[in-house]
N, C-alpha and C positions, 0 to 999 in steps of 0.2 A: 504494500500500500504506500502509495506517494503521501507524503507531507510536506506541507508549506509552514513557514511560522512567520506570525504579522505581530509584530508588537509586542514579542515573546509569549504570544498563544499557538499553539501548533492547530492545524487543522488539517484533516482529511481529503485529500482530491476526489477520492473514489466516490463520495459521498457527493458529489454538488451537480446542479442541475447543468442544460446546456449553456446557460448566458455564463454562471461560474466561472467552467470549463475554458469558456473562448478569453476569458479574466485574467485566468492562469497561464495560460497559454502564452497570453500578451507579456505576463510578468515573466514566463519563462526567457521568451526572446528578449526583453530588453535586457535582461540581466545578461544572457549572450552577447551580447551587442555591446554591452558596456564590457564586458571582458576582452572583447575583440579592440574596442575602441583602445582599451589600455593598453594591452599589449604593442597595437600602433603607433600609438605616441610613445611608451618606453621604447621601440626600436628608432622611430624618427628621434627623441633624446640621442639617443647612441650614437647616431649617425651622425647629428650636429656638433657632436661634441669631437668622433673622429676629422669632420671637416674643418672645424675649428683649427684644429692640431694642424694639418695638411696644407690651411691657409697659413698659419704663424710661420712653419716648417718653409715653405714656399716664398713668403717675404723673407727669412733669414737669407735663404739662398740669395735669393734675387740683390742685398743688402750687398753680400758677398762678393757677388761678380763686379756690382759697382765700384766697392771700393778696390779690387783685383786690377778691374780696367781702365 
């Protein structure tokens, strides 16, 4: 039997009518959806932050050859 808990009350899925059903449903998917979201945004994090590096890394260079040439 599925369980959902709202407010620290547990309730029963098995048990709820069709409008319910299409309720939990909705609260299944957004809660997917907000975990998908997160995940997105901690890899885009990631990613700005490796880019970050790559730019700094890249002006040092660049810094480099100026003063070289």
């Amino acid at each position: 039997m599925a369980k959902i808990t709202i407010d620290d009350d547990e309730y029963q899925t098995d048990d709820y009518n069709d409008h319910q059903k299409k309720i939990y449903e909705e609260i299944l998917f957004a809660r997917s959806e907000m975990q998908r979201l997160e995940y997105t945004f901690n890899v885009l994090s990631e990613r700005t932050k490796m880019l970050a590096v790559s730019l700094t890394n890249a002006s040092e260079q660049v810094e480099e050859e100026v003063s070289d040439g």
